[in-house]
MIPAPA-177569 format. One record per residue (C-alpha): x, y negated, z; residue in three letters. Coordinates in steps of 0.2 Angstrom, whole numbers, plus 5000, padded with zeros to 4 digits. Layout:
BEGIN
XYZALA/...
END
This chain:
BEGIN
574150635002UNK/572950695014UNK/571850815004UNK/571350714994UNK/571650565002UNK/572950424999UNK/573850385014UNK/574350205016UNK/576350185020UNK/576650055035UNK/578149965044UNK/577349975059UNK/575850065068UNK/575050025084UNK/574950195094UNK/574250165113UNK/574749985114UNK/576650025108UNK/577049965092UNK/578150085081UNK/579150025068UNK/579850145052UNK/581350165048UNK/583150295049UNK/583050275070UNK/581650245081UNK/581250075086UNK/579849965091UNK/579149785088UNK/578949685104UNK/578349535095UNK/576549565098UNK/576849575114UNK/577749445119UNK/576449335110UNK/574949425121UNK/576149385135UNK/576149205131UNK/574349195128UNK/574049275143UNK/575049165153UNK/574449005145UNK/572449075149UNK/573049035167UNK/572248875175UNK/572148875192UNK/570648775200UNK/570948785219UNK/570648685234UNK/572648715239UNK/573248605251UNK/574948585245UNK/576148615230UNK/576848755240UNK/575248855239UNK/574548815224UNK/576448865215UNK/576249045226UNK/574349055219UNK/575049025201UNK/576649135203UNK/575349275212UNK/574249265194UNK/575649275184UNK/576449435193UNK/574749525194UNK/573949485176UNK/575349455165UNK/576849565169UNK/575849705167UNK/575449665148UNK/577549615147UNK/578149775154UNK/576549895148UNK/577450065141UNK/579349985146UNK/579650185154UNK/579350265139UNK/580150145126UNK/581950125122UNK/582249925121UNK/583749855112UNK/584849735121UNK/583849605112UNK/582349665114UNK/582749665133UNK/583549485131UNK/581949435124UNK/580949505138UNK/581749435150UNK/581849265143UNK/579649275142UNK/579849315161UNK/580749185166UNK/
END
């Protein structure tokens, strides 16, 4: 309670884009982020003039470093990641 309000028990809570999870230790949910990750990179369609597969693969991989890593490893300083979590992350990156 709140005064008199009733406050709602979650599993998780979004605070500043990190997802914290309840529980005995800290932890936090990757899940949403990995599927804004994915959403982000299948957003991506290049329409270019490019001259060859060479360019338009740098153009694509260019995208992907500059729009969607950022969401991937948004917060990664401040979080402590699980070896799966990490696993997880890395296996969306590659």
């Amino acid at each position: 309670m709140l005064g008199f309000d009733c406050i709602q028990w979650v599993d998780c809570i979004k605070y500043l884009g990190v997802h914290v999870c309840s529980g005995k230790n800290l932890a936090f949910d990757i899940a949403p982020v990995k599927r804004s990750f994915y959403a982000a990179c299948s957003s991506i369609t290049v329409y270019t003039s490019a001259k060859s597969l060479d360019e338009l693969i740098h153009l694509t991989v260019g995208l992907h470093e500059s729009y969607c890593l950022p969401i991937l490893t948004y917060a990664s300083a401040a979080v402590s990641f699980s070896i799966k979590q990490l696993h997880d992350s890395n296996v969306c990156w590659n």
